[in-house]
N, C-alpha and C positions, 0 to 999 in steps of 0.2 A: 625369678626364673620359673617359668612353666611348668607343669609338671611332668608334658609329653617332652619336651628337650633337655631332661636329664638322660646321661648315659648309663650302662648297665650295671658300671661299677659303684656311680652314685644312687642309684636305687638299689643295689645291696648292700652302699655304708651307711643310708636310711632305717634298714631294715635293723642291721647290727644295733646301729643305737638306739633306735624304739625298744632293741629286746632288753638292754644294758640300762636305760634309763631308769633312774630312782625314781619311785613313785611318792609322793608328796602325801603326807599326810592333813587337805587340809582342814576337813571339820577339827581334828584334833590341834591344830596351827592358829585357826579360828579362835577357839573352846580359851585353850592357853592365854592366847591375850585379851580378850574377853576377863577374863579371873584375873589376870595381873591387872588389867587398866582398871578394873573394880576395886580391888583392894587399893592401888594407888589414889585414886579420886574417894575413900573410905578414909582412908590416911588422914586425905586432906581436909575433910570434910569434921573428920575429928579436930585437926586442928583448928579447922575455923571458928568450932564450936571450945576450945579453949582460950583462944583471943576474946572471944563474944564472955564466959563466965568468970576468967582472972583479971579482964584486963579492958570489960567495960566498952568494950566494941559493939555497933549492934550489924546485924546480918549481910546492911550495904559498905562499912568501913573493913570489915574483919577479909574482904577478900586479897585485899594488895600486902599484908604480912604473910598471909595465907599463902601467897605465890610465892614469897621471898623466902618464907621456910623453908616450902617446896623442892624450890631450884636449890636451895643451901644445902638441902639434906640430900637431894641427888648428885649436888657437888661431891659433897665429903665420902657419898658410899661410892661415886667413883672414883675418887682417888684412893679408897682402901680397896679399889678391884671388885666390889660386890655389885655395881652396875654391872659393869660388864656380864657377870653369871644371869641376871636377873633377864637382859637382852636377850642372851644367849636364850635361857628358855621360853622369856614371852613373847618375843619378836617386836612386831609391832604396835602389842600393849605395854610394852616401855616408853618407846620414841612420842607414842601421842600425844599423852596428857606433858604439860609445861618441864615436868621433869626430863623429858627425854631435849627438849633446850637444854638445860644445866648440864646434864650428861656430854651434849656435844661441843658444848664452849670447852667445857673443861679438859675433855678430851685431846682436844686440840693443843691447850695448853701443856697438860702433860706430854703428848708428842713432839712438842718442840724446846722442853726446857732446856733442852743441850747447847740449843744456839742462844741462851743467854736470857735474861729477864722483858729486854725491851724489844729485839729483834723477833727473838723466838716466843716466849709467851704471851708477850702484848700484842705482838703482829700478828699471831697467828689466831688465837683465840676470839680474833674477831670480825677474820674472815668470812664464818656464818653469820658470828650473834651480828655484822654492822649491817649484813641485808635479812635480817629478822626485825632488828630494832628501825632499820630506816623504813621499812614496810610498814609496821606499826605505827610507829610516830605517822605518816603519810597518810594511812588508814584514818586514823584517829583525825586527823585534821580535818582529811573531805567529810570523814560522817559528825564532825563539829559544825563546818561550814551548811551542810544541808539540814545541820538540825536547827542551826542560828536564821537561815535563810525561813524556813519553814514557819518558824515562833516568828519571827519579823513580818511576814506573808499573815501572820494568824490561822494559820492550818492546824500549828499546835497547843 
């Protein structure tokens, strides 16, 4: 719509709500997830560096436990409710890094325990993670195939 064929009343409920409208904080919304998606990829980065000195990993192996932690350990602080506070404050430095996956598989599941194990947490729970995981797997396939094609071509 135009902005010359609004009428009189629509250009004064304009006006009301420009003056009523909350104003967003976002350098400080920024800053927030910024500091949490740091500390989270810190976390992780700690971990990977305890796979690599207990357990004999070196820097290319230590990152697929590394992930598995990850997503295990955002699992379990969301099912004790401490994701959720942690969103609440970082916003979008939760959701980024791999954690913010575990948080919403899980989530999911917890939303639908009531309808049952197979119905409601099977079925539901993977309504995200099966077009994350089928993305991936797909992903990973074409850029196998262009890497097989390429080394077979001798380009690499």
């Amino acid at each position: 719509m135009a902005k010359s064929s609004k009428t009189p009343e629509q250009k004064k409920y304009e006006k009301l709500e420009q003056k009523h409208e909350t104003k967003r904080p976002v350098l400080k919304n920024c800053l927030k997830a910024f500091w949490v998606g740091g500390v989270i990829c810190m976390i992780g980065q700690a971990i990977t560096y305890f796979y690599i000195y207990f357990f004999d990993f070196t820097e290319q192996t230590a990152g697929n436990p590394t992930v598995a932690t990850m997503i295990f350990i955002s699992m379990l602080l969301t099912g004790f409710g401490v994701y959720d506070h942690i969103g609440q404050y970082a916003g979008a430095g939760s959701a980024v890094p791999v954690t913010g996956f575990g948080n919403a598989v899980i989530s999911a599941a917890i939303e639908h325990r009531t309808e049952g194990f197979v119905l409601g947490v099977g079925g539901n729970m993977f309504k995200l993670a099966g077009s994350v995981i089928l993305f991936g797997v797909f992903s990973a396939f074409v850029v196998a195939l262009v890497k097989t094609l390429l080394v077979m071509w001798g380009v690499l």
